[in-house]
C-alpha positions in Angstrom: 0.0 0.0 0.0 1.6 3.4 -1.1 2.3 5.6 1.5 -0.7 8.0 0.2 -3.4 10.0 2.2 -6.7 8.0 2.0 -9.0 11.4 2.1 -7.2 13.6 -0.7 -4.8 11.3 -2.4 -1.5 13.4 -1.7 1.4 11.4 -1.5 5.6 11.8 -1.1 7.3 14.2 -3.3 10.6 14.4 -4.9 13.3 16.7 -3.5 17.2 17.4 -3.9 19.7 17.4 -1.1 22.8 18.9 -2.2 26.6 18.3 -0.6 28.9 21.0 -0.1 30.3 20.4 -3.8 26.7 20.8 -5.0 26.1 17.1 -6.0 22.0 16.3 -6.3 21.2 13.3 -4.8 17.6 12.7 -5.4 15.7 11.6 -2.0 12.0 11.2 -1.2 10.1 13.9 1.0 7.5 11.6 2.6 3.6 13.4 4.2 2.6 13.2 7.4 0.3 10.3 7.7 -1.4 9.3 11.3 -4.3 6.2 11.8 -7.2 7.5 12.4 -10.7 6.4 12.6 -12.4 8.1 9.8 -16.9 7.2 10.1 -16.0 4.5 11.9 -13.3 3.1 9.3 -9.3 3.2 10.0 -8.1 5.6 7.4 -4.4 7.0 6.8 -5.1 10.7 6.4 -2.3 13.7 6.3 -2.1 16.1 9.1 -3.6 18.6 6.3 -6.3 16.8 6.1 -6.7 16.9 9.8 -6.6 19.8 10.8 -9.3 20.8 8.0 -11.7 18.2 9.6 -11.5 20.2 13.2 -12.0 23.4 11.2 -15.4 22.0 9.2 -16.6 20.6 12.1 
């Protein structure tokens, strides 16, 4: 299962960390994903997500 947000579908993105002699080495900038309990169903949903839920309700 991809490490993806079950609520808006945003996943990791790709990023660049560079050494001191500016070499790019690609890396992966993974979301912040917690368990919750979505309607009664476990969901992986982003911290975005989140905090939009306590702002709607």
């Amino acid at each position: 299962m991809p490490k993806q947000c079950d609520i808006c579908g945003r996943s990791s993105m790709k990023d660049a960390a560079r050494s001191h002699s500016n070499i790019k080495t690609i890396k992966r900038q993974h979301i912040n994903l917690q368990s919750k309990k979505v309607d009664g169903i476990r969901k992986k949903v982003c911290t975005k997500c989140l905090k939009t839920m306590a702002k709607v309700k």
